[in-house]
OpenMM code with the backbone's topology and positions (N, CA, C; nanometers):
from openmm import Vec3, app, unit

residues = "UNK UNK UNK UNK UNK UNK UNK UNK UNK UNK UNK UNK UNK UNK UNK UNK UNK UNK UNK UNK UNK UNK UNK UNK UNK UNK UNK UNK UNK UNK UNK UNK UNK UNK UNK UNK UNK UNK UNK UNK UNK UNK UNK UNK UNK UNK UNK UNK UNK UNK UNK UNK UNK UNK UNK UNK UNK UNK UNK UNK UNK UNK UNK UNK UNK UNK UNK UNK UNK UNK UNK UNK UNK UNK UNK UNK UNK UNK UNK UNK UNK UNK UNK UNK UNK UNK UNK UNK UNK UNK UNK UNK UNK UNK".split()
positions = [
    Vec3(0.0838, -0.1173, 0.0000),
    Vec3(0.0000, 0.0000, 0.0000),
    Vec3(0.0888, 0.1244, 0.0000),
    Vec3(0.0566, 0.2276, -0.0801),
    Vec3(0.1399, 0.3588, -0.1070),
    Vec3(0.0701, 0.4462, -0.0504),
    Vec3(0.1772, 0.5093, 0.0037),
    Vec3(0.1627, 0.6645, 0.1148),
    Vec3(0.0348, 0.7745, 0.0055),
    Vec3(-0.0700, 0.8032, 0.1149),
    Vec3(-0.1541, 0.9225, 0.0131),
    Vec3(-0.0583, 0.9924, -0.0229),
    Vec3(-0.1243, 1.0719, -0.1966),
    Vec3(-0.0585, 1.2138, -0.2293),
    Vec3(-0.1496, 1.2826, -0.1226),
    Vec3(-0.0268, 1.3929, -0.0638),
    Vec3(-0.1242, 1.5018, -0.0458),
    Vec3(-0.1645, 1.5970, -0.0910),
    Vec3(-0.2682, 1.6634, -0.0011),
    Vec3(-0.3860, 1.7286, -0.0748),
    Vec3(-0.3146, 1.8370, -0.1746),
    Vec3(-0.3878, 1.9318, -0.2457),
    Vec3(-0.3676, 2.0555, -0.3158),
    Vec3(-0.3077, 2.1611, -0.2156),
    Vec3(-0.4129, 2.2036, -0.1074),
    Vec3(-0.4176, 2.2543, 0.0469),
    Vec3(-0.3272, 2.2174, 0.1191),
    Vec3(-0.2582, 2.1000, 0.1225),
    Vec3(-0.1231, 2.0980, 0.1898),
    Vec3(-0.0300, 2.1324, 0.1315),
    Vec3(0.0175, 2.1010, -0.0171),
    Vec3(0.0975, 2.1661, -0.1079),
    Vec3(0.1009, 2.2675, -0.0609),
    Vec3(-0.0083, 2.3905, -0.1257),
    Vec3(0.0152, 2.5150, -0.0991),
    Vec3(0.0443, 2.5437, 0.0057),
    Vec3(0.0393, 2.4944, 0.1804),
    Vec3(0.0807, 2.5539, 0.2908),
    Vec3(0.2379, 2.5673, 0.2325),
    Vec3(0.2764, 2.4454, 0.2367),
    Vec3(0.4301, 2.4105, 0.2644),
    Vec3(0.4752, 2.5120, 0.1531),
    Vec3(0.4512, 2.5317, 0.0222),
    Vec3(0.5232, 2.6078, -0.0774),
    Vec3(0.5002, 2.7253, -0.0152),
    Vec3(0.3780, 2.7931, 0.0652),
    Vec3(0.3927, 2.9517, 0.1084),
    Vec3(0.4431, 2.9423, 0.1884),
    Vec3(0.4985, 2.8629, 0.2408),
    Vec3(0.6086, 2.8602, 0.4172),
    Vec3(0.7455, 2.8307, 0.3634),
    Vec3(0.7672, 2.7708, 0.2830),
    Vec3(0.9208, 2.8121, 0.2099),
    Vec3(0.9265, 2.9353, 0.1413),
    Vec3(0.8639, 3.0057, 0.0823),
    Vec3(0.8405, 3.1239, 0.0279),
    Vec3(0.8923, 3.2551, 0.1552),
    Vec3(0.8542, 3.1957, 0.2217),
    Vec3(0.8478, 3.2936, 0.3483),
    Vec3(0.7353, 3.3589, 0.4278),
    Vec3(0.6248, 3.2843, 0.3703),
    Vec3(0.4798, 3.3709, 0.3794),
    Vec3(0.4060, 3.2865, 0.5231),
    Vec3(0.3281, 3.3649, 0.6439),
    Vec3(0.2254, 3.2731, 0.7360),
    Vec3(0.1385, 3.3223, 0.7518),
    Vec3(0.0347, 3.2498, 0.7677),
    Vec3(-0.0888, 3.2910, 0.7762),
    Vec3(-0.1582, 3.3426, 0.8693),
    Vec3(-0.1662, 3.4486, 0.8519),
    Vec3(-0.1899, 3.5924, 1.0069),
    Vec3(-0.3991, 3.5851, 0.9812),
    Vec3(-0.4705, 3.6039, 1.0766),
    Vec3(-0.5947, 3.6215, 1.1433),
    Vec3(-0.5801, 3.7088, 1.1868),
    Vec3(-0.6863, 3.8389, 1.1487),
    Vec3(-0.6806, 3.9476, 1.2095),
    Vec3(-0.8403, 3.9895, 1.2591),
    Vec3(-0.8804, 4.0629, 1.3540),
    Vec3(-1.0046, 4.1148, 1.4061),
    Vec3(-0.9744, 4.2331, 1.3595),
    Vec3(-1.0343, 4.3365, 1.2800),
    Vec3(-1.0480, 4.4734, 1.2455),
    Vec3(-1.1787, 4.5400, 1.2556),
    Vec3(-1.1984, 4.5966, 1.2765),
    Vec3(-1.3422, 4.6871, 1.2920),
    Vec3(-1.3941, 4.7423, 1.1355),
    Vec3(-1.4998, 4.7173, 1.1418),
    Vec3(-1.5480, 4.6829, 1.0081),
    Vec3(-1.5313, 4.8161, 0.8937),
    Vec3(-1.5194, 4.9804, 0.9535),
    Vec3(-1.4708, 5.0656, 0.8760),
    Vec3(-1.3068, 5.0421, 0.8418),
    Vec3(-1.2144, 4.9369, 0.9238),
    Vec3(-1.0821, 4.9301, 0.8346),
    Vec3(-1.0722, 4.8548, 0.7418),
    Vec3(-1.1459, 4.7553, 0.7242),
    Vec3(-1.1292, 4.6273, 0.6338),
    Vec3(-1.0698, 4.6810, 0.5121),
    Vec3(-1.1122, 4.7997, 0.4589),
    Vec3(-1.0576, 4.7920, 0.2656),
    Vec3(-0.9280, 4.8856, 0.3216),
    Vec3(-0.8976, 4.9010, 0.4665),
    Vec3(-0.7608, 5.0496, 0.4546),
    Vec3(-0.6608, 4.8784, 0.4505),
    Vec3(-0.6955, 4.7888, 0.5994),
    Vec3(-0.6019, 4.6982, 0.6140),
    Vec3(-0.5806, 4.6227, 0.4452),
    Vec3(-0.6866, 4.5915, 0.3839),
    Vec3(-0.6451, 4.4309, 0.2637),
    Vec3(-0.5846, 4.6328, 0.1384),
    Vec3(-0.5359, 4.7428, 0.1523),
    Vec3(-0.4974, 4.7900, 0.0766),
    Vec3(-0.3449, 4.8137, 0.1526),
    Vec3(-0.3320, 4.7886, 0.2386),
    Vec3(-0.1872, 4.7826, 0.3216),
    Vec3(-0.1208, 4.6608, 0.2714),
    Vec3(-0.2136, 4.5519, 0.2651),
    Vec3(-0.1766, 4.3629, 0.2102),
    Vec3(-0.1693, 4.3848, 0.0727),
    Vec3(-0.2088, 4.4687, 0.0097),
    Vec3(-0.1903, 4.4257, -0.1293),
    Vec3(-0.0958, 4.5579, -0.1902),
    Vec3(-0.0425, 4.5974, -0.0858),
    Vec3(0.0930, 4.7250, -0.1460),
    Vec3(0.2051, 4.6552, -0.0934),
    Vec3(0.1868, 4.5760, 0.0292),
    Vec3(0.3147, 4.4516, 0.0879),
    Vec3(0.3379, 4.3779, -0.0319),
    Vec3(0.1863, 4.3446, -0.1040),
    Vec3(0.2585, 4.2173, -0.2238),
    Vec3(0.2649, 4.2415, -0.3442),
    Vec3(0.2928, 4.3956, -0.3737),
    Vec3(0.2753, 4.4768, -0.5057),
    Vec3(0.4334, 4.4962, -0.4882),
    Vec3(0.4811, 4.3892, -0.5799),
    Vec3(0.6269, 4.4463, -0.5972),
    Vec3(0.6582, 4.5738, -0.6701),
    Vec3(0.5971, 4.6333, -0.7243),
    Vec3(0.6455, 4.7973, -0.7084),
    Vec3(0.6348, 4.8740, -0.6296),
    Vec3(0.5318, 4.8416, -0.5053),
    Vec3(0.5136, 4.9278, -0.4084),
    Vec3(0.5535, 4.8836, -0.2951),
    Vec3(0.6058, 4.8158, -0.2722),
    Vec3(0.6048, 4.6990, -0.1463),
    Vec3(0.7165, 4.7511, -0.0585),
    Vec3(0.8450, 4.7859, -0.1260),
    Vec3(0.9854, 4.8165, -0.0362),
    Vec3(0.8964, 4.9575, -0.0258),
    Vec3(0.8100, 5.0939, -0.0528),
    Vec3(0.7978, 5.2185, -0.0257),
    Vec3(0.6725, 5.2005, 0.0886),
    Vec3(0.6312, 5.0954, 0.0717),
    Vec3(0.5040, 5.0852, 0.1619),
    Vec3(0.6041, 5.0373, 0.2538),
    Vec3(0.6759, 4.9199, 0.2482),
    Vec3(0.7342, 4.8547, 0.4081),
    Vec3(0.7788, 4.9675, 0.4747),
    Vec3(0.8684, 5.0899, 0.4163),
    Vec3(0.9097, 5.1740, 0.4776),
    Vec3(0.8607, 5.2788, 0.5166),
    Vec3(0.7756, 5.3246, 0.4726),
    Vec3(0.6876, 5.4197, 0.5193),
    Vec3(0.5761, 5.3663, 0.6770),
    Vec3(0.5217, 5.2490, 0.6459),
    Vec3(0.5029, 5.1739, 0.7341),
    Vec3(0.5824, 5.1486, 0.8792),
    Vec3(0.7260, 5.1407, 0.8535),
    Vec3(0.8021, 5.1456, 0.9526),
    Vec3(0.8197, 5.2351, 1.0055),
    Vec3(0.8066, 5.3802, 0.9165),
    Vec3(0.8470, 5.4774, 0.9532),
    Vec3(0.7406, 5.5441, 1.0979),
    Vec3(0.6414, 5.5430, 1.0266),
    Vec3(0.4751, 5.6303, 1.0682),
    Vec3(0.4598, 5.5286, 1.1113),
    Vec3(0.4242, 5.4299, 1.1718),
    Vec3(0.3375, 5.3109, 1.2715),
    Vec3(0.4219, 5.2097, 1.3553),
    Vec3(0.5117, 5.1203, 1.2804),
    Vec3(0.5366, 5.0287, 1.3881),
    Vec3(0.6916, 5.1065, 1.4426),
    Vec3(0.6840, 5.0332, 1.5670),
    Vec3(0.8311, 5.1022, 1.6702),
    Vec3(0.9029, 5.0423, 1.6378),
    Vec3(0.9769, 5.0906, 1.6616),
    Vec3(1.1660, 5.0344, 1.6044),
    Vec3(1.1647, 4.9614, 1.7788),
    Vec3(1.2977, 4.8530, 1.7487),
    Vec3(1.2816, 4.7880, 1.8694),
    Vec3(1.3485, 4.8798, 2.0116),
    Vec3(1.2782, 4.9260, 2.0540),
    Vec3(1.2986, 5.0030, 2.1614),
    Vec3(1.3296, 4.9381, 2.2657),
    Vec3(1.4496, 4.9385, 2.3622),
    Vec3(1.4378, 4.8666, 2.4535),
    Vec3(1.3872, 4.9019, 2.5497),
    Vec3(1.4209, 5.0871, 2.6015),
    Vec3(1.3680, 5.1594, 2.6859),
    Vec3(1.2935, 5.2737, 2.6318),
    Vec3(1.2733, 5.3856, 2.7115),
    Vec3(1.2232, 5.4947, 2.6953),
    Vec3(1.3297, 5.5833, 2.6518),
    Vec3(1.4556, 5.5647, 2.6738),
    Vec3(1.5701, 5.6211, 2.6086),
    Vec3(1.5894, 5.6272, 2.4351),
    Vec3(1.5743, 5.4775, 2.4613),
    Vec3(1.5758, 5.4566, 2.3189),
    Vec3(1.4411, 5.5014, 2.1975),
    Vec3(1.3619, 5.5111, 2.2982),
    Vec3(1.2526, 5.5134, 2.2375),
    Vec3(1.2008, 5.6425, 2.1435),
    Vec3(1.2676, 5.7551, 2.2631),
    Vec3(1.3068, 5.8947, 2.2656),
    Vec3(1.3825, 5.9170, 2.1653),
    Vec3(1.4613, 5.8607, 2.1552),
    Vec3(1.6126, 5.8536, 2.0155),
    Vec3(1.5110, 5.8031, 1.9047),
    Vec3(1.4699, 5.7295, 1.8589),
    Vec3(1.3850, 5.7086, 1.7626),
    Vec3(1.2975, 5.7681, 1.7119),
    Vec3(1.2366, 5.8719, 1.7307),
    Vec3(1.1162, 5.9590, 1.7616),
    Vec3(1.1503, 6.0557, 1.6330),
    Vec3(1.0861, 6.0657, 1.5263),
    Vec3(1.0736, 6.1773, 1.3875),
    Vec3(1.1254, 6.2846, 1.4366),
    Vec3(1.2477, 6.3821, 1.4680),
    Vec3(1.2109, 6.5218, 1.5292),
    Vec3(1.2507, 6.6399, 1.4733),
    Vec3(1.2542, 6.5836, 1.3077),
    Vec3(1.2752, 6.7082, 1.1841),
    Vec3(1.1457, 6.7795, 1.1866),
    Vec3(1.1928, 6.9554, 1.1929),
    Vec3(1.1964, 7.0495, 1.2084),
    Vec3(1.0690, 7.0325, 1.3287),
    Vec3(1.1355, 6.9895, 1.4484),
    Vec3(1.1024, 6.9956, 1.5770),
    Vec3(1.1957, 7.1038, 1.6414),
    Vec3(1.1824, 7.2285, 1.6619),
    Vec3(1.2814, 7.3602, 1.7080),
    Vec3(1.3219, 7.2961, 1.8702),
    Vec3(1.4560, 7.2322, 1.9158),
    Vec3(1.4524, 7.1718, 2.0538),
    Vec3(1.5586, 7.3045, 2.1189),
    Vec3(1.5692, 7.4347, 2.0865),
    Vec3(1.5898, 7.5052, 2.1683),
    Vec3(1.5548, 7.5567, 2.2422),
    Vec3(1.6350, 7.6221, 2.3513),
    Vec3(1.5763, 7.7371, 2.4650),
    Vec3(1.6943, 7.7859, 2.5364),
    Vec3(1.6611, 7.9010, 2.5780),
    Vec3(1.7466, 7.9929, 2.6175),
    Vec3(1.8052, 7.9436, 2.7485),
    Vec3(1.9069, 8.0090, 2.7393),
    Vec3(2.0020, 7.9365, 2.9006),
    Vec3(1.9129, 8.0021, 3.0006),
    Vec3(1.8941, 7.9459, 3.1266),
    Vec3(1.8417, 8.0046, 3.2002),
    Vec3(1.9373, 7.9688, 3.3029),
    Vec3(2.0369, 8.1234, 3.3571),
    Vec3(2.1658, 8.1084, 3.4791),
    Vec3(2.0582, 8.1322, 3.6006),
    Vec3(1.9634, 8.0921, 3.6001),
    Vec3(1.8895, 8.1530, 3.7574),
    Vec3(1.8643, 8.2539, 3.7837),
    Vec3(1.8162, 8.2895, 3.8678),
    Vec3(1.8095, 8.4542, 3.9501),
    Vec3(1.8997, 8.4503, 4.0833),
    Vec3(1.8823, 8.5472, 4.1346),
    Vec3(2.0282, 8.6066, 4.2340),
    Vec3(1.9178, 8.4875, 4.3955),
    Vec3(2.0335, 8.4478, 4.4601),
    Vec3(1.9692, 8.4001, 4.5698),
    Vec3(2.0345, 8.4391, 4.6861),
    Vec3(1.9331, 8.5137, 4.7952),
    Vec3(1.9445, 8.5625, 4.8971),
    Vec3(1.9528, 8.5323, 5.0089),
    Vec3(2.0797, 8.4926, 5.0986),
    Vec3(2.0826, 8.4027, 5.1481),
    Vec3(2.0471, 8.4762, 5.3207),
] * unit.nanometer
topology = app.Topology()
chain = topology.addChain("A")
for resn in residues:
    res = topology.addResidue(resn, chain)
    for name in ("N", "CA", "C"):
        topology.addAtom(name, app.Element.getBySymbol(name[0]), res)
């Protein structure tokens, strides 16, 4: 007796898991559905895919932060003005 072929459905797992691809389940609230499957289909639009991953990285997910230090260091802060004037104190009267 010879081993079943398997199915069509198992094929395809194993070829999208060497590919590099897994199969994510998501809960979205029913006004995101067409923003999220237009995020999935600019990931698998090879012309758009490396400008979407990065923009994506950029604006939404965190870089791996370990602390709040780091987190701070990561943070967009072009043309964020981070000056201010010295302030030497006032005279103290002892």
């Amino acid at each position: 007796m010879s081993k079943a072929e398997p199915s069509a459905v198992t094929k395809w797992h194993k070829h999208s898991k060497q590919e590099g691809f897994v199969r994510l389940e998501l809960h979205v609230r029913k006004e995101d559905v067409s923003l999220v499957k237009g995020v999935v289909k600019a990931l698998g639009d090879p012309v758009r895919e490396r400008e979407a991953r990065a923009l994506l990285h950029k604006e939404i997910a965190m870089p791996n932060a370990v602390g709040f230090k780091e987190y701070l260091a990561s943070a967009p802060l072009e043309g964020v003005d981070l000056s201010r004037p010295r302030d030497l104190g006032g005279d103290i009267d002892l």
